[in-house]
N, C-alpha and C positions, 0 to 999 in steps of 0.2 A: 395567425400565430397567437399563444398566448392559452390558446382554446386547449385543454389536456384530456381525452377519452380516458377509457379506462383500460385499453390495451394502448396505451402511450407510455412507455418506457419512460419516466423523469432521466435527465442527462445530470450527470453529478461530477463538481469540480473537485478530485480529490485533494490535498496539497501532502506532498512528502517530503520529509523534514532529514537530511543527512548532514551533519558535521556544519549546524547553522544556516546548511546552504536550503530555501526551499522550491517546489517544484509543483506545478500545478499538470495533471492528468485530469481529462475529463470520460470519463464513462457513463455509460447507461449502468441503472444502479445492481444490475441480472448480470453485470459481469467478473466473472471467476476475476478474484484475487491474484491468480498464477498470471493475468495477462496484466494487472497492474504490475506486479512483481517485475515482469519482462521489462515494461517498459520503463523503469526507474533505472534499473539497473544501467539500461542501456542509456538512458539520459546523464545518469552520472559515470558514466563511462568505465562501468563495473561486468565483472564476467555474472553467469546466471550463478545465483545461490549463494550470491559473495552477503547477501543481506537478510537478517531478520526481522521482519515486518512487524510492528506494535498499533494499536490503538487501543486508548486508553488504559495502555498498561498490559494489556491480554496480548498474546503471540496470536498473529493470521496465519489461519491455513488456506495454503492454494486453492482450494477446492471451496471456500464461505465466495460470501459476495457481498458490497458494500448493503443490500437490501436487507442481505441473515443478520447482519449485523447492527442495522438500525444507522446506518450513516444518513446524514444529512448533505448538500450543498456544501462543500465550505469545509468539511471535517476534514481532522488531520492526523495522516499517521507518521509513525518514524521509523526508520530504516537506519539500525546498528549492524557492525558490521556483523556477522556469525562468528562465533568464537568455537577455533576448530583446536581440539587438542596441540600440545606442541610441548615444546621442551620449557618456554616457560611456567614455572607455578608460582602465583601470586598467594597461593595461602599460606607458603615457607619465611 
């Protein structure tokens, strides 16, 4: 171990950050966003899509990977919840 080829996928400890609480996923760094997504949701005991994904400030699409996007070990995103139309309007 220790030893890294250059068809060795790095493993990467995501941390996702919702309402304080955080939450450590580890992926290989070639994996779809969509499948972090799943599994946040479901670690915070949320339905699929309840959440909008950030790192540094930029919205994730399902479809990047922590690789497209230059993540490191250790990086962190945040997960707000989706703000879906309603009868509220906060700009009244």
């Amino acid at each position: 171990m220790g030893e890294e080829g250059e068809d060795v996928k790095p493993k990467l400890n995501i941390q996702v950050v919702h309402g304080g609480v955080q939450i450590t996923i580890k992926v290989k760094a070639n994996t779809p966003f969509k499948k972090i997504f799943e599994a946040a949701e479901k670690r915070f005991s949320k339905d699929p899509g309840t959440f909008k994904f950030t790192y540094d400030g930029q919205r994730i699409q399902a479809d990047e990977t922590p690789a497209s996007l230059g993540m490191e070990d250790g990086d962190q995103i945040d997960a707000n919840l989706e703000q879906l139309g309603g009868s509220f309007d906060a700009s009244s």
